[in-house]
N, C-alpha and C positions, 0 to 999 in steps of 0.2 A: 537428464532424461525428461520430455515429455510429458506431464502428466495430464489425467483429466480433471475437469472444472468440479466442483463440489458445488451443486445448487439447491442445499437442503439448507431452508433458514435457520432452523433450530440448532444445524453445527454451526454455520454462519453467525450468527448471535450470539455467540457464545468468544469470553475473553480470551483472547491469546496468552500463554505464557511467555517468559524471558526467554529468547532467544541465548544459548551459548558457542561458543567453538566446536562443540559435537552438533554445530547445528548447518557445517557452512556446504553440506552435499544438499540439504533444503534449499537451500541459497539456489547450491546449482540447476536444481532440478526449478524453480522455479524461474530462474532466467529462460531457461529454455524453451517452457511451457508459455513466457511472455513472448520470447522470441518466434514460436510457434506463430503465434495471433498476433503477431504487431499490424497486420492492417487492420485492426477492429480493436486493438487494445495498447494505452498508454500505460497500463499499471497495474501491477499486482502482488495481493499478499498474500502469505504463506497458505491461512486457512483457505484460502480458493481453491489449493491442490491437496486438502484434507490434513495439514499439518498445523498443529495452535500452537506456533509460536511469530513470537512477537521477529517479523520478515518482510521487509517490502523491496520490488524493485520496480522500476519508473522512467520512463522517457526522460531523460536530463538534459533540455534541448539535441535533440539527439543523438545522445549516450548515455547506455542502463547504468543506472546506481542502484547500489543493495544498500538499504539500512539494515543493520543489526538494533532491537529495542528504541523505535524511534519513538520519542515524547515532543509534543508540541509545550516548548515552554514561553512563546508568545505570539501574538495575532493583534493584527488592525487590520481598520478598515473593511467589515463586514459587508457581504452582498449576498444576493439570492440568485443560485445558481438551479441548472438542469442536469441532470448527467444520468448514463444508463450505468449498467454494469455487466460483465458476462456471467456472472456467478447466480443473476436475478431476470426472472423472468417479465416481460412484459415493458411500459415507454418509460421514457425516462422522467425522474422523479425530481419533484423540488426540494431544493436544502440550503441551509446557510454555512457560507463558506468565508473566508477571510483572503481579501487580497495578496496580503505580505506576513507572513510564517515564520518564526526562528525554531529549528527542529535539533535538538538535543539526540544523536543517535551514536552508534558505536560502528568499526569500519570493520570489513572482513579480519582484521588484525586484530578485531574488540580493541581498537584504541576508540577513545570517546574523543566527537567532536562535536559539532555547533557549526549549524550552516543556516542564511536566510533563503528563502524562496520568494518569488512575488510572481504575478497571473498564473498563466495555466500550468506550470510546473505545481505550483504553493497548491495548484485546486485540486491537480493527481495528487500530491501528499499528504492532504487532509484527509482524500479520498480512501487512500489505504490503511492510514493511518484508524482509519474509524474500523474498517476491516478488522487490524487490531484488537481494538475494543471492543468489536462485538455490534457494532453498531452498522443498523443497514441504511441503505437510503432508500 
């Protein structure tokens, strides 16, 4: 289902919890809601559609992947990037982002895996990722 955008910082800021198996209709409804805005949007997480838990999905050279609890557990190669968001009102803002990413996350199965990312992919999954944490850009 659809949902709408959450563009209240103070939910937005705030950490996400662990995502579980009672959590994969969040999943679906947030595919959707990407699918919705895929001309204006590579990526989104859970808290965008007012739900805190730890949920991303993402342009994966062009096909959506759901993480379930993704953890970045490495990065090189940092740069300074621009990026908007639709959850945030107003240009888009500078931040530091990392080339190439190894992202530790769990699959619709909650089986855990470990995938790398590198350019625009790795820069949407940081992107979300920070969604996550609470952290805006």
């Amino acid at each position: 289902m659809i949902k709408e955008l959450v563009h209240d910082p103070i939910f937005l800021g705030q950490k996400s919890e662990n995502a579980t198996s009672e959590d994969l209709d969040t999943a679906k409804d947030l595919l959707d809601t990407l699918n919705a805005y895929k001309d204006t949007c590579v990526g989104m997480a859970a808290n965008m559609i007012g739900v805190k838990k730890r949920i991303i999905c993402f342009d994966n050279d062009g096909k959506y992947m759901i993480m379930f609890n993704p953890e970045i557990i490495k990065f090189s190669k940092p740069y300074e990037a621009e990026e908007s968001c639709l959850s945030l009102l107003g240009s888009p803002r500078k931040t530091k982002r990392y080339k190439k990413i190894r992202v530790q996350y769990h699959t619709a199965d909650f089986k855990l895996r470990t995938k790398t990312f590198e350019g625009w992919t790795a820069q949407i999954v940081q992107h979300e990722i920070d969604h996550c944490n609470g952290v805006l850009i």
